[in-house]
C-alpha positions, 0 to 999 in steps of 0.5 A: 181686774182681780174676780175678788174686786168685782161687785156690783154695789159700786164699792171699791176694795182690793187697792192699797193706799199709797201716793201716785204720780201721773208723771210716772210710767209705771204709777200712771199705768197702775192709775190707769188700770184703777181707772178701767176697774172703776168703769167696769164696777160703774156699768155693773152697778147700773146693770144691776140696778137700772139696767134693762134686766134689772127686776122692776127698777129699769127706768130708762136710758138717761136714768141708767146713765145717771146711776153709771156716771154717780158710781164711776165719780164717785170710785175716781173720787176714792180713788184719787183720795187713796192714790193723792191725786185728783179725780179729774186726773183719773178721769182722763186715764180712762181711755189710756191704751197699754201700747205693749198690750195692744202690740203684742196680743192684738196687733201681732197675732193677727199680723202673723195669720194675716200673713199665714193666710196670704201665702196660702191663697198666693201659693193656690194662684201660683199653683193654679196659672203658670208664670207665663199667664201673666194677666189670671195671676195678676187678676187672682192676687188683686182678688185675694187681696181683697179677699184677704182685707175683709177676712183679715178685717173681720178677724181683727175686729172680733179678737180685738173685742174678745181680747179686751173683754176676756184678757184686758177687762176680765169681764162678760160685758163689754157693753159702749167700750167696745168701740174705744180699741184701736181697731175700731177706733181706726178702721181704715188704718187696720183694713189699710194695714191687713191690705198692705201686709197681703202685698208685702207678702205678695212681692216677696213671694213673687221675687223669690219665685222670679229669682228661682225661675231665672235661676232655673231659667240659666241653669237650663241655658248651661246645661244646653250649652254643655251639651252642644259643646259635647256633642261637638267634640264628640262629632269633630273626634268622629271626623277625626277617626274617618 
């Protein structure tokens, strides 16, 4: 939301009025967006005047809740009177995700450190035990893959939020919303996520290292049998010369 909208007397400024359509991606989106602004200018007026902080005027939870809940109608209200819709169809916009977003600032960032950090502890545990020292090797990974769900968890989480806050919303307090991003909305498909993605670069890496060691493996074989093959001409030329 522009800083030049905020307020926190839960007035609603900066929005042309023009007719909007939920069937539309675009205006559904733009619909949405005025949704989240008229959240945020709800928490802020209760904040400010029935919040905990709020000089000699807090007066209880269900009180706060009351002034949130009249200030959010009461913006879905003007907002579906500028836009040509009805304040019931704002109103289920406001959990409406942006599926571009939530890729492409959340989901792939952390996909990539995920990945980033999996190969790093791999390549350690394929440093630290050989190839032939199969059972260390496969007990390190499952480890590191443990490891690397919870790190990979926490770190999801925590930019999840920041993300929201900071880049989505433009606000210092993220306050109940915090739990309607999809990462903690779904904590086990995230951690499941993080997990599998460990293993993805696990198998890759354990192919490719396989692959180099066969190769290896038959590169030294011909490099043998070229050797025996020349010292045997060289042995029948010397029988030859007595």
């Amino acid at each position: 939301m522009s800083p030049q909208r905020v307020n926190n007397e839960c007035e609603w400024t900066g929005d042309t009025a023009r007719p909007l359509s939920t069937d539309h991606r675009t205006e559904r989106s733009h619909l949405a967006v005025d949704a989240a602004a008229a959240e945020e200018l709800a928490i802020r007026f209760a904040d400010t005047h029935r919040g905990f902080r709020s000089p000699g005027q807090y007066a209880g939870e269900i009180e706060y809740a009351r002034a949130q809940n009249e200030c959010m109608t009461r913006l879905f209200h003007v907002i579906g009177t500028r836009h040509g819709v009805t304040a019931d169809e704002v109103r289920k916009l406001l959990r409406y995700r942006p599926v571009a977003y939530d890729v492409g600032v959340v989901f792939v960032p952390v996909a990539v450190l995920v990945c980033l950090l999996s190969d790093e502890f791999l390549r350690r545990i394929y440093q630290r035990f050989s190839i032939e020292e199969r059972m260390p090797r496969i007990a390190g990974t499952v480890v590191a893959s443990l490891m690397i769900t919870a790190l990979g968890f926490q770190i999801g989480s925590l930019w999840s939020f920041l993300a929201e806050e900071r880049i989505r919303l433009r606000t210092n307090h993220l306050s109940y919303r915090a739990f309607y991003v999809p990462w903690s909305r779904h904590p086990f498909i995230s951690a499941a996520a993080v997990m599998t993605l460990f293993w993805v670069v696990a198998a890759i890496r354990y192919w490719s290292g396989s692959s180099r060691a066969a190769l290896k493996a038959a590169s030294d074989r011909s490099e043998a049998t070229s050797a025996i093959s020349t010292q045997d001409r060289l042995t029948r030329r010397d029988s030859g010369h007595d």
